[in-house]
TORKOL-4160 file (C-alpha; in steps of 0.2 Angstrom, whole numbers, padded with zeros to 4 digits, m for minus):
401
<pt num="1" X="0991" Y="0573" Z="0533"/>
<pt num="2" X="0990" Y="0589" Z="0543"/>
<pt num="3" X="0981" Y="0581" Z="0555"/>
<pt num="4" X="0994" Y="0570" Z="0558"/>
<pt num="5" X="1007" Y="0583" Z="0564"/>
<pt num="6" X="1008" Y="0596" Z="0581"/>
<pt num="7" X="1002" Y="0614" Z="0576"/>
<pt num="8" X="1008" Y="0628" Z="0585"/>
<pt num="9" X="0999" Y="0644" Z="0588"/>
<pt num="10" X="1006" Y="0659" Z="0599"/>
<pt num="11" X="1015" Y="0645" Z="0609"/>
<pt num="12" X="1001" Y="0633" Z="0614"/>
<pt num="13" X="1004" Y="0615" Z="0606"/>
<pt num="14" X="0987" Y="0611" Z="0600"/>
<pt num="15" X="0980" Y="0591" Z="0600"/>
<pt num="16" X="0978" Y="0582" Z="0585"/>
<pt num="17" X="0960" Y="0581" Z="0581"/>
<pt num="18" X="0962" Y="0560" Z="0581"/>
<pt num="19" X="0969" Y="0563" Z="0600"/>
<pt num="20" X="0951" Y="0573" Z="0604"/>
<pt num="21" X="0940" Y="0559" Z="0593"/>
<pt num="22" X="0945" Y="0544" Z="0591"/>
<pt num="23" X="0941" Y="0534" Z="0576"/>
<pt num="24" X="0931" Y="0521" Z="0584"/>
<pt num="25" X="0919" Y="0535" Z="0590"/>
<pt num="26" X="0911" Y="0545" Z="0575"/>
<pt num="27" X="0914" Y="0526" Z="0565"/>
<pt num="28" X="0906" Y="0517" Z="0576"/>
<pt num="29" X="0894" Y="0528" Z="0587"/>
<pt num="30" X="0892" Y="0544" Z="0580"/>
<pt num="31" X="0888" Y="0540" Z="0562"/>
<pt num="32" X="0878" Y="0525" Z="0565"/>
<pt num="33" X="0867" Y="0534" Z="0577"/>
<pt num="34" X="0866" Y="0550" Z="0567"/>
<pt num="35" X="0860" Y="0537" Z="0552"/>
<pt num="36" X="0848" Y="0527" Z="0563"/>
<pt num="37" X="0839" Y="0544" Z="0569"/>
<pt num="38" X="0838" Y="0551" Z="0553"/>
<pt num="39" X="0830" Y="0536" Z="0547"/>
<pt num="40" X="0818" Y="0535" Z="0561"/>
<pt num="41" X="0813" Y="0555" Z="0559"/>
<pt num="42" X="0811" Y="0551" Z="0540"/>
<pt num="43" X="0801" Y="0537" Z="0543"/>
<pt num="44" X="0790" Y="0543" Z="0558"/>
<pt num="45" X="0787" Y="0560" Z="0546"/>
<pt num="46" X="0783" Y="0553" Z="0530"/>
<pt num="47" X="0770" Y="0538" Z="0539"/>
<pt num="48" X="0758" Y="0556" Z="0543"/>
<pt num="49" X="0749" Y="0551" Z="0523"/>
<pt num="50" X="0748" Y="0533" Z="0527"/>
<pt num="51" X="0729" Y="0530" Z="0531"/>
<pt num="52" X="0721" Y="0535" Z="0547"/>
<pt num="53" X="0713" Y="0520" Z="0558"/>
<pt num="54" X="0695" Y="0528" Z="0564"/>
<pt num="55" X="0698" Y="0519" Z="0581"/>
<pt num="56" X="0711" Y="0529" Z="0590"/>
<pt num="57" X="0713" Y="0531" Z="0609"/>
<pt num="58" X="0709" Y="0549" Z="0607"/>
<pt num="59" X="0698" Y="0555" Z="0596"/>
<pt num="60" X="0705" Y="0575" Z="0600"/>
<pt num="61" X="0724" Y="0569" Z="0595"/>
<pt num="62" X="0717" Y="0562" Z="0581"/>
<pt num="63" X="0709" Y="0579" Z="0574"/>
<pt num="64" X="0725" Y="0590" Z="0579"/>
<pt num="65" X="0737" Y="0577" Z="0575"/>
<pt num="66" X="0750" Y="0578" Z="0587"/>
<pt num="67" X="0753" Y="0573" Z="0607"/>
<pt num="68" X="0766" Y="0585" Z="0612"/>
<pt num="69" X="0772" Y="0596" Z="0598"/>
<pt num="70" X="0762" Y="0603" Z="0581"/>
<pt num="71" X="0779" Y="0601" Z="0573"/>
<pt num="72" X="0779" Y="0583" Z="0567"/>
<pt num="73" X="0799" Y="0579" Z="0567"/>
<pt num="74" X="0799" Y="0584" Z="0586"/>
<pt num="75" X="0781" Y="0576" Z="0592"/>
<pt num="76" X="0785" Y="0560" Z="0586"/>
<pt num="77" X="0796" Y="0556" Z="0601"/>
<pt num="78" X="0783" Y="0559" Z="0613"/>
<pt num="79" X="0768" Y="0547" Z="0618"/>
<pt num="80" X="0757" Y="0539" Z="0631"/>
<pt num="81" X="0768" Y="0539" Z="0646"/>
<pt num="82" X="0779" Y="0555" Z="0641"/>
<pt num="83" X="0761" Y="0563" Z="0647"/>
<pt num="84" X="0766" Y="0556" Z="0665"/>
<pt num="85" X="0783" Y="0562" Z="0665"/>
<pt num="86" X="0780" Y="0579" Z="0660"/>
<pt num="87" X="0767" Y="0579" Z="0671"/>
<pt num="88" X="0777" Y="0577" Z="0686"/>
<pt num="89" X="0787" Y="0592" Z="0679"/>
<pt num="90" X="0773" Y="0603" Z="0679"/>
<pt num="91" X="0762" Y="0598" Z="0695"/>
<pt num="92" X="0774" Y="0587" Z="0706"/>
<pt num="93" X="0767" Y="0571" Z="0711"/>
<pt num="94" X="0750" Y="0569" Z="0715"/>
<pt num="95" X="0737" Y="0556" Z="0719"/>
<pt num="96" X="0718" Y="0556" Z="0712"/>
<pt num="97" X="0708" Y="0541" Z="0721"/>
<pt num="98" X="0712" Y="0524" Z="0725"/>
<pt num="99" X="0729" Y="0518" Z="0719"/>
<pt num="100" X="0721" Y="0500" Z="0716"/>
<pt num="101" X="0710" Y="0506" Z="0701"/>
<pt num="102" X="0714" Y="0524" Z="0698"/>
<pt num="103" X="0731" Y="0527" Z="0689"/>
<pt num="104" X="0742" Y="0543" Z="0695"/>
<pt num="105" X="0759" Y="0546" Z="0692"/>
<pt num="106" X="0767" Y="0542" Z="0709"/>
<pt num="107" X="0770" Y="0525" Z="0699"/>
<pt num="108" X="0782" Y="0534" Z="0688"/>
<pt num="109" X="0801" Y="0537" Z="0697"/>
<pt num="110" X="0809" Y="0555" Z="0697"/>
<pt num="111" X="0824" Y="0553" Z="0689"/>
<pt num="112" X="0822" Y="0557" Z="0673"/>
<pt num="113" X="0807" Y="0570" Z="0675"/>
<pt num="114" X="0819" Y="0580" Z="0689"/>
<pt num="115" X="0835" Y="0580" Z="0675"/>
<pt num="116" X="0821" Y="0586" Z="0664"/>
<pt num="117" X="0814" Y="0599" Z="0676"/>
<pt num="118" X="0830" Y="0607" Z="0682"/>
<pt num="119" X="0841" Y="0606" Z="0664"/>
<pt num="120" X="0825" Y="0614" Z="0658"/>
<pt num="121" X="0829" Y="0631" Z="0669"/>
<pt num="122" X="0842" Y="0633" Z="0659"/>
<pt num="123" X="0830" Y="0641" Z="0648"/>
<pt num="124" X="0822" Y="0660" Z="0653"/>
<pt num="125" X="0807" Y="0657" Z="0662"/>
<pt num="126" X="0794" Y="0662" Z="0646"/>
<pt num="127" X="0801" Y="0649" Z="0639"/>
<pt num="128" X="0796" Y="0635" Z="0650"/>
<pt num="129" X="0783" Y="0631" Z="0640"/>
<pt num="130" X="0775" Y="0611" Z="0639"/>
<pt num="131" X="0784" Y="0610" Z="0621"/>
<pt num="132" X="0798" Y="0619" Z="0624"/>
<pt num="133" X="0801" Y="0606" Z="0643"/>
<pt num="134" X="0796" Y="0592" Z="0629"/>
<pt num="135" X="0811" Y="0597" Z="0617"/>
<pt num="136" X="0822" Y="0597" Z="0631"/>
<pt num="137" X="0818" Y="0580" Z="0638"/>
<pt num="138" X="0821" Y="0573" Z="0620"/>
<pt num="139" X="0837" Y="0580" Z="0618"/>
<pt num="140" X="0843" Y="0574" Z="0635"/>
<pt num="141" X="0836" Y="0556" Z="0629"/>
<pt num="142" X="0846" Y="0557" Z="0614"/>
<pt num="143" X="0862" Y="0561" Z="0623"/>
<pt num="144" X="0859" Y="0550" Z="0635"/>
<pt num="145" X="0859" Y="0536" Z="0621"/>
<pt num="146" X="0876" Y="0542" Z="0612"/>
<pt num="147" X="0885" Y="0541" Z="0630"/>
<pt num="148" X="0877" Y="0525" Z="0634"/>
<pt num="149" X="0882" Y="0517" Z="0618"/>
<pt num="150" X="0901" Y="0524" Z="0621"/>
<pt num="151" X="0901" Y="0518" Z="0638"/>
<pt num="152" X="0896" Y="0499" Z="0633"/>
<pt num="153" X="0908" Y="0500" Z="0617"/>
<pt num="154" X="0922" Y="0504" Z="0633"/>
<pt num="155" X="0912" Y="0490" Z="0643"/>
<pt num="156" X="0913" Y="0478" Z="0629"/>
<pt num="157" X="0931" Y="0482" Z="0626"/>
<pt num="158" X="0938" Y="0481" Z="0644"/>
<pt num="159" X="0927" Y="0465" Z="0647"/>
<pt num="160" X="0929" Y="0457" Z="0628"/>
<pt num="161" X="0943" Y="0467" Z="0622"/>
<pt num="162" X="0934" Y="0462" Z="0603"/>
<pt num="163" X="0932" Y="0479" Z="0594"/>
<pt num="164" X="0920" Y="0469" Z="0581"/>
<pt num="165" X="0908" Y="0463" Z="0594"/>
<pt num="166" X="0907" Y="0481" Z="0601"/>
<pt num="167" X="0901" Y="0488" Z="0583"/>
<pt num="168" X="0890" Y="0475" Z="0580"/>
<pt num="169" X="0882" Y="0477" Z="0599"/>
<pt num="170" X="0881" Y="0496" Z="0595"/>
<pt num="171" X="0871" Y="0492" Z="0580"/>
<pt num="172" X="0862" Y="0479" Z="0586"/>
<pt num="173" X="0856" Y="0492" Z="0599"/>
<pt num="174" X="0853" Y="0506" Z="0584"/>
<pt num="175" X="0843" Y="0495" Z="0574"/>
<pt num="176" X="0835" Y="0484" Z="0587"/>
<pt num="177" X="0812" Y="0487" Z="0583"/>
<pt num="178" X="0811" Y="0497" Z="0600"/>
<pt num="179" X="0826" Y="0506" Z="0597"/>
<pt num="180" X="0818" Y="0523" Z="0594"/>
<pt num="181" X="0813" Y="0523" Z="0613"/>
<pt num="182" X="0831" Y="0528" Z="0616"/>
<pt num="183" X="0826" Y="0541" Z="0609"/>
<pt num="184" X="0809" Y="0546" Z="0615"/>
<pt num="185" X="0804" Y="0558" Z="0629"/>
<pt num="186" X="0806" Y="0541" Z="0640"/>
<pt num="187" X="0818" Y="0533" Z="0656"/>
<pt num="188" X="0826" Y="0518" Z="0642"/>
<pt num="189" X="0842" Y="0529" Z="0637"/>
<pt num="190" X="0845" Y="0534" Z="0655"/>
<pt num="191" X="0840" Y="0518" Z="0662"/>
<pt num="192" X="0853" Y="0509" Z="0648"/>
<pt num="193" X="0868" Y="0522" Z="0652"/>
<pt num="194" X="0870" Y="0519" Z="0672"/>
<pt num="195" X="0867" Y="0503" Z="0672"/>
<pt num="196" X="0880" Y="0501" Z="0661"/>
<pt num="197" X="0890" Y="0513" Z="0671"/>
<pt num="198" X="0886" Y="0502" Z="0686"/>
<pt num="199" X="0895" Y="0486" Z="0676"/>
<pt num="200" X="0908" Y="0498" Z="0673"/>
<pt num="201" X="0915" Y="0507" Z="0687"/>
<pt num="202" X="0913" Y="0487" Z="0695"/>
<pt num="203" X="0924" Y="0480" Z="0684"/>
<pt num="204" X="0937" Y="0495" Z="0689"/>
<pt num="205" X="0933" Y="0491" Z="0707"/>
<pt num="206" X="0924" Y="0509" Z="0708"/>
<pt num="207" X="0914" Y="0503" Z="0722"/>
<pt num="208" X="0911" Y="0520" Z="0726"/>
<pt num="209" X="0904" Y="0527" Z="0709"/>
<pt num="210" X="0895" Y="0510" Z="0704"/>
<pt num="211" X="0884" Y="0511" Z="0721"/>
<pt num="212" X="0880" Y="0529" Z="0718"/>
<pt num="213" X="0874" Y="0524" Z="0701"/>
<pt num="214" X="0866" Y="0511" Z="0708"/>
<pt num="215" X="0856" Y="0523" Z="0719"/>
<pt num="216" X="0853" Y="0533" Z="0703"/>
<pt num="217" X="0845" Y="0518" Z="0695"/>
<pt num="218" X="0833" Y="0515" Z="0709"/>
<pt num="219" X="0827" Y="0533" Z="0707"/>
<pt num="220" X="0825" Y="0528" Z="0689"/>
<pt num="221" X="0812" Y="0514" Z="0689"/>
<pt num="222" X="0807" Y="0503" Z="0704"/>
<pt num="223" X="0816" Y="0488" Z="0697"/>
<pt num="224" X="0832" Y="0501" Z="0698"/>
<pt num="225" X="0835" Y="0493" Z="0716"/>
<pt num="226" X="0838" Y="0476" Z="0709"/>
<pt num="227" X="0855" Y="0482" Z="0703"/>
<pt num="228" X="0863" Y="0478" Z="0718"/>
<pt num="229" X="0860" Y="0460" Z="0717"/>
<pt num="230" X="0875" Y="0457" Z="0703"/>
<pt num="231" X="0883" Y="0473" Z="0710"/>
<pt num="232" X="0887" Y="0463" Z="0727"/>
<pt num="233" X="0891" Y="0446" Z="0717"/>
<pt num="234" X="0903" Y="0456" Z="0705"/>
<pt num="235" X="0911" Y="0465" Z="0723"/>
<pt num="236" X="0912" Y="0445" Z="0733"/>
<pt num="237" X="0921" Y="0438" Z="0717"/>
<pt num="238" X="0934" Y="0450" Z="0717"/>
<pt num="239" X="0937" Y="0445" Z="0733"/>
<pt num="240" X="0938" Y="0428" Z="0727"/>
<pt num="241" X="0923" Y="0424" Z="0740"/>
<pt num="242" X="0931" Y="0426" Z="0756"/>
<pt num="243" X="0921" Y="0433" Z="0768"/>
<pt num="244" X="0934" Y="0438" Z="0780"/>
<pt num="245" X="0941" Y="0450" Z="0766"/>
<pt num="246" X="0926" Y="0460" Z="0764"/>
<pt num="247" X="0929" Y="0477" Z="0769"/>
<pt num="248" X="0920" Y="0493" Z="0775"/>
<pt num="249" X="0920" Y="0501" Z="0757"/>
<pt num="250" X="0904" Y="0485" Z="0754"/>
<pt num="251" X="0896" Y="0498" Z="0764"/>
<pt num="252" X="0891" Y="0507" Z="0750"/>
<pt num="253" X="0880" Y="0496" Z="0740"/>
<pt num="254" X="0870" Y="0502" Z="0757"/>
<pt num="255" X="0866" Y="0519" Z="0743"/>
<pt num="256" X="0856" Y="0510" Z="0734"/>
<pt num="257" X="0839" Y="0504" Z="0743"/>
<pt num="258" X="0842" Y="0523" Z="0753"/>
<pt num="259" X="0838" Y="0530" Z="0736"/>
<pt num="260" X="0826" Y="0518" Z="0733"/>
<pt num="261" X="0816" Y="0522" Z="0749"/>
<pt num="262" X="0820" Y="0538" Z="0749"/>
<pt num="263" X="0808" Y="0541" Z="0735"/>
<pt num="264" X="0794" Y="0532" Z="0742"/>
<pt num="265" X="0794" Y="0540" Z="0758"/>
<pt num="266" X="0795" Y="0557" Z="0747"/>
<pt num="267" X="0778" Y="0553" Z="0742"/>
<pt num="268" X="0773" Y="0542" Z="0759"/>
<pt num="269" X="0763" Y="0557" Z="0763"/>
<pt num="270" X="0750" Y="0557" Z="0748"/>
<pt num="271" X="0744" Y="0540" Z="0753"/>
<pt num="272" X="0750" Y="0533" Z="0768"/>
<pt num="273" X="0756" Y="0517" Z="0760"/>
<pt num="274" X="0775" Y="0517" Z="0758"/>
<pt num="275" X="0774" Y="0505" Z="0744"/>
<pt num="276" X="0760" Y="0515" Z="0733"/>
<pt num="277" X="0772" Y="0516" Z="0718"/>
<pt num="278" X="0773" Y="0497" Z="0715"/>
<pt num="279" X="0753" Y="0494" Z="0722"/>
<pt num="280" X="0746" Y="0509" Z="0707"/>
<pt num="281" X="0752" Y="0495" Z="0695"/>
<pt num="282" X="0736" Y="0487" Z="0697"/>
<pt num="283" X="0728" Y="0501" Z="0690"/>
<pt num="284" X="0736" Y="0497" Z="0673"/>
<pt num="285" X="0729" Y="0478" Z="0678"/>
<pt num="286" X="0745" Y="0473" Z="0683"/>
<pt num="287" X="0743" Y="0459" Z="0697"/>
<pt num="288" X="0755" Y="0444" Z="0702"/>
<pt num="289" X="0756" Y="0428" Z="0689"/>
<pt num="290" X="0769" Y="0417" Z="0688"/>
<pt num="291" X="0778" Y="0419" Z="0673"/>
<pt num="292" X="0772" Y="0403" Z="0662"/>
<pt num="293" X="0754" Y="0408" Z="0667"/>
<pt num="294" X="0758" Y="0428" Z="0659"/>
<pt num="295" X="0765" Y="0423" Z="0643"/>
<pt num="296" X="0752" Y="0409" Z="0639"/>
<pt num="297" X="0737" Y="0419" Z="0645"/>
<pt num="298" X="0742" Y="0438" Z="0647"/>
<pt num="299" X="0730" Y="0450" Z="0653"/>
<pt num="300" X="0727" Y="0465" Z="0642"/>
<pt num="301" X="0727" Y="0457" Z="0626"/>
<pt num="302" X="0731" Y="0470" Z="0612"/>
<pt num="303" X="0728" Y="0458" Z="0597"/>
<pt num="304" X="0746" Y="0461" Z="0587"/>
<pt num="305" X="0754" Y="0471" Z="0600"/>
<pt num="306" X="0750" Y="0456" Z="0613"/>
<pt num="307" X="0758" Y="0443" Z="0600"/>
<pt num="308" X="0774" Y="0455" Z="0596"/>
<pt num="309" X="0778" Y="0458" Z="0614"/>
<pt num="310" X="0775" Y="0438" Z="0617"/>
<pt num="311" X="0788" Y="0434" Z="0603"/>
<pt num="312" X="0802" Y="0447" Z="0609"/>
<pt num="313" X="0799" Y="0439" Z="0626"/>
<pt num="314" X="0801" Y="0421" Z="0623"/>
<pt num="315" X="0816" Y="0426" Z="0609"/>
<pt num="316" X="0825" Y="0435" Z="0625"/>
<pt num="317" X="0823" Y="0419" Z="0637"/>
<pt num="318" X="0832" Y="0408" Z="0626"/>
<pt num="319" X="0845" Y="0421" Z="0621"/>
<pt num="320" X="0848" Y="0424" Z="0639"/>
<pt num="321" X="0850" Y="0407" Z="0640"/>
<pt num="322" X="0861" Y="0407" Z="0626"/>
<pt num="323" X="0873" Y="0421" Z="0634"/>
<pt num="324" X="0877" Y="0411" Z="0647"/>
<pt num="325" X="0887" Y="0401" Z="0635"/>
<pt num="326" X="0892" Y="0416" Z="0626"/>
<pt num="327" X="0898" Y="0427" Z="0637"/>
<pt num="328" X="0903" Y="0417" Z="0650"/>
<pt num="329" X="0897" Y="0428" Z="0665"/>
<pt num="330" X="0887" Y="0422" Z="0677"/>
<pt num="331" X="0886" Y="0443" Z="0685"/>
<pt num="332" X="0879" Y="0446" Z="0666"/>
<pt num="333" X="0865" Y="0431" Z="0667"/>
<pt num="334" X="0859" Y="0436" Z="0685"/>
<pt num="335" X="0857" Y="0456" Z="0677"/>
<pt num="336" X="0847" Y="0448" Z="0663"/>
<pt num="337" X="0837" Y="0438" Z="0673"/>
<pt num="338" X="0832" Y="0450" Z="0686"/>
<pt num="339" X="0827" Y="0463" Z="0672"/>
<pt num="340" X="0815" Y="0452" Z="0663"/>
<pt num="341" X="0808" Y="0438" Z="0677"/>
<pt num="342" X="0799" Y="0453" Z="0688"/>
<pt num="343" X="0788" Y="0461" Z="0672"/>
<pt num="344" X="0783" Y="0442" Z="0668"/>
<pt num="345" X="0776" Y="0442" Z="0684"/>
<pt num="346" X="0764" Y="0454" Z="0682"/>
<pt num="347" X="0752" Y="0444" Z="0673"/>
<pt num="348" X="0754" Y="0456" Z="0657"/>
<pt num="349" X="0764" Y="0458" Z="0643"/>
<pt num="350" X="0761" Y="0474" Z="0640"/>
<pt num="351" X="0778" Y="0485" Z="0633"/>
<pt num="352" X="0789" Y="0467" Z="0635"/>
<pt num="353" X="0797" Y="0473" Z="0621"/>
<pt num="354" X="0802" Y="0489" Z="0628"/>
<pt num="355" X="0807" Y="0483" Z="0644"/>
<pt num="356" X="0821" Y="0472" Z="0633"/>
<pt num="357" X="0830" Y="0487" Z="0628"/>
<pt num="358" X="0839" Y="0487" Z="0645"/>
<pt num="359" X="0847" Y="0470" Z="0645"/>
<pt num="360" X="0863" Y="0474" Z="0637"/>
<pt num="361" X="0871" Y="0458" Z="0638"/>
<pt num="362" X="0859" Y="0449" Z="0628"/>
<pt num="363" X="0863" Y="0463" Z="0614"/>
<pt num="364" X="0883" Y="0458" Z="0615"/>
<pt num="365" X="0879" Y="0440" Z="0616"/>
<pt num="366" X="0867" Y="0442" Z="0598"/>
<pt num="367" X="0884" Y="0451" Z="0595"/>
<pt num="368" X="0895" Y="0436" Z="0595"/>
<pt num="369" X="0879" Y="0426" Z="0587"/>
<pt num="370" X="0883" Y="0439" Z="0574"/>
<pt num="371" X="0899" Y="0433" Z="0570"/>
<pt num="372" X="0891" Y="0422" Z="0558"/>
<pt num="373" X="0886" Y="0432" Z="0543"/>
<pt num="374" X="0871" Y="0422" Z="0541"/>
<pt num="375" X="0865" Y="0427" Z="0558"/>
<pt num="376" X="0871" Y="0445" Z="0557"/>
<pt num="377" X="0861" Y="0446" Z="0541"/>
<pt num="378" X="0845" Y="0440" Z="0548"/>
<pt num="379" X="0846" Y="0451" Z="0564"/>
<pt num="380" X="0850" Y="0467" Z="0552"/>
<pt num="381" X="0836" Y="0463" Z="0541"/>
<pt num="382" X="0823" Y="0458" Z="0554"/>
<pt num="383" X="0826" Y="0472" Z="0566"/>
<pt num="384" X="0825" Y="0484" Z="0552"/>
<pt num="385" X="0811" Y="0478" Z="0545"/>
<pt num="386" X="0801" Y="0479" Z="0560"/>
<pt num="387" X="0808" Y="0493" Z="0567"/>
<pt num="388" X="0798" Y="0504" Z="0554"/>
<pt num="389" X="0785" Y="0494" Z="0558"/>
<pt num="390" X="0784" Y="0499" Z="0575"/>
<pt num="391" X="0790" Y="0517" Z="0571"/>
<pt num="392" X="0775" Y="0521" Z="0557"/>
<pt num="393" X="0763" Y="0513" Z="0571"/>
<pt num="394" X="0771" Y="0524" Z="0585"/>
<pt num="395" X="0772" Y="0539" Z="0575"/>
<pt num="396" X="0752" Y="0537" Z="0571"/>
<pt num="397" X="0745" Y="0534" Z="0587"/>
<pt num="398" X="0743" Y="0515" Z="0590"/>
<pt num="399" X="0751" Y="0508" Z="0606"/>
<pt num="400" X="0769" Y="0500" Z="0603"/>
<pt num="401" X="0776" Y="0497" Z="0621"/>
């Protein structure tokens, strides 16, 4: 094959193309994304002649038709809290009334809205437009996504070294129901790729880059900061626990709450309460319950959406527990736990099965559940199924997550 051989022109050796892309890349990631979001875009285009429900959040999107966009293949991307993001694009953060009972977006982190903001300067300044800022977010998301799923098919091979359990993760991730918020004008595909980042730069004993990810994550949501809980264990174990071997470099975990706090006293001014991102939750009725109490009695019961986001919930307890055994990593359990023990104290279960998307290790531990063809076939055929479930109900307007 030609590709196979050196060519050179005017003097220059030129790479073979399989040095530039490796197989496993457009096998593994780049086709099966590619796939995935063209199914989602057909789905989420075609559901637009599926009967209209008369009760809609919004009577005015319901006459025009779209949130975001009046083209229908980029609109579908964009819903409910997109709105808060772009937002903070266009005004800046900004408080209207108590933070107890009146929602603002000071609850939302500026991560992702600020990438948004200044890639979108790229573009000449007529054509900053609300649609246009949309488009850019959406495309970001989608990059986002490719190089999170590269980075944990690298994670999975340096930790696992199983190039089989790294497909089936990927696909598990392409094909999971919430998947298409990887996708969305949304924080899950940056969220998913530094916190992945974080596990890898660890494991190379990148203090250094995995703590300034880590400050990153805690500029993404408020739950961000709790990366440094398995950041520090991962750092103690290798040095096998011996305190008197810690050395100055631990110093940098210290990155991580100053970019936590460094947000809140960004916005300190606008209500004297430096904790007024996590207090606004109770606006969205979110209060303290223990966790037994939330998923038997939530508050905010949305009927179906309630029961959905129950069942994901309950499914990811016990395969957490599961990956214990699986995967043999007590740093990936005590990352599993912390992301979904905080949102079942909230007392509501309201977008639980968005909030899953993040724990990667539960996805590799399905993985090696997958091993099984039985098992892989019921995961494949579930998650699909109820992927376009959720997509056709996005796409038209009914709160998914």
């Amino acid at each position: 094959m030609i590709w196979h051989k050196l060519v050179t022109l005017r003097g220059y050796m030129l790479i073979p193309i399989q040095q530039l892309i490796p197989s496993w890349l457009t096998s593994s990631i780049i086709f099966p994304f590619l796939i995935s979001r063209f199914s989602l875009i057909t789905v989420g285009y075609f559901c637009q002649y599926i009967h209209k429900n008369n009760n809609y959040p919004e009577n005015i999107i319901v006459e025009q038709g779209w949130f975001f966009s009046p083209h229908r293949i980029l609109d579908i991307w964009g819903r409910w809290d997109t709105g808060w993001y772009i937002d903070i694009i266009q005004k800046g953060y900004e408080v209207k009334g108590d933070i107890h009972t009146i929602s603002s977006n000071i609850a939302f982190f500026p991560l992702y809205p600020h990438i948004v903001k200044y890639s979108s300067f790229l573009l000449p300044e007529l054509l900053r437009t609300r649609e246009n800022i949309f488009l850019v977010g959406v495309l970001l998301s989608n990059i986002m996504f490719v190089f999170a799923l590269i980075l944990l098919y690298k994670l999975i091979m340096l930790r696992f070294n199983d190039m089989n359990v790294a497909e089936r993760t990927v696909l598990y991730l392409l094909i999971f129901p919430t998947s298409f918020f990887f996708s969305c004008f949304y924080t899950e595909s940056a969220f998913l790729l530094i916190s992945v980042g974080c596990f890898y730069a660890a494991h190379k004993s990148a203090w250094l880059v995995s703590s300034i990810l880590g400050g990153l994550l805690a500029l993404c949501r408020p739950l961000g900061l709790l990366i440094i809980i398995p950041l520090i264990f991962m750092y103690l174990k290798s040095i096998n626990w011996q305190i008197n071997r810690i050395q100055w470099k631990s110093l940098y975990f210290l990155l991580i709450p100053m970019a936590f706090f460094s947000f809140l006293l960004s916005v300190y001014h606008l209500t004297n309460n430096l904790f007024a991102p996590m207090e606004i939750q109770q606006a969205w009725d979110r209060n303290f319950s223990l966790p037994w109490i939330t998923l038997a009695n939530p508050s905010m019961d949305l009927g179906y959406i309630t029961n959905i986001d129950r069942i994901f919930t309950i499914a990811f307890i016990l395969l957490i527990i599961i990956s214990v055994i699986n995967l043999k990593s007590i740093t990936y359990s005590i990352y599993s736990f912390i992301f979904l023990l905080p949102p079942l104290c909230t007392g509501t279960l309201i977008s639980m099965s968005r909030y899953v998307l993040i724990i990667f290790p539960v996805f590799i531990s399905m993985s090696f559940l997958g091993k099984k063809k039985t098992i892989d076939q019921f995961f494949t055929i579930m998650f699909l199924s109820l992927q376009s479930l959720l997509m056709i109900s996005w796409s038209q307007f009914y709160w998914v997550a």
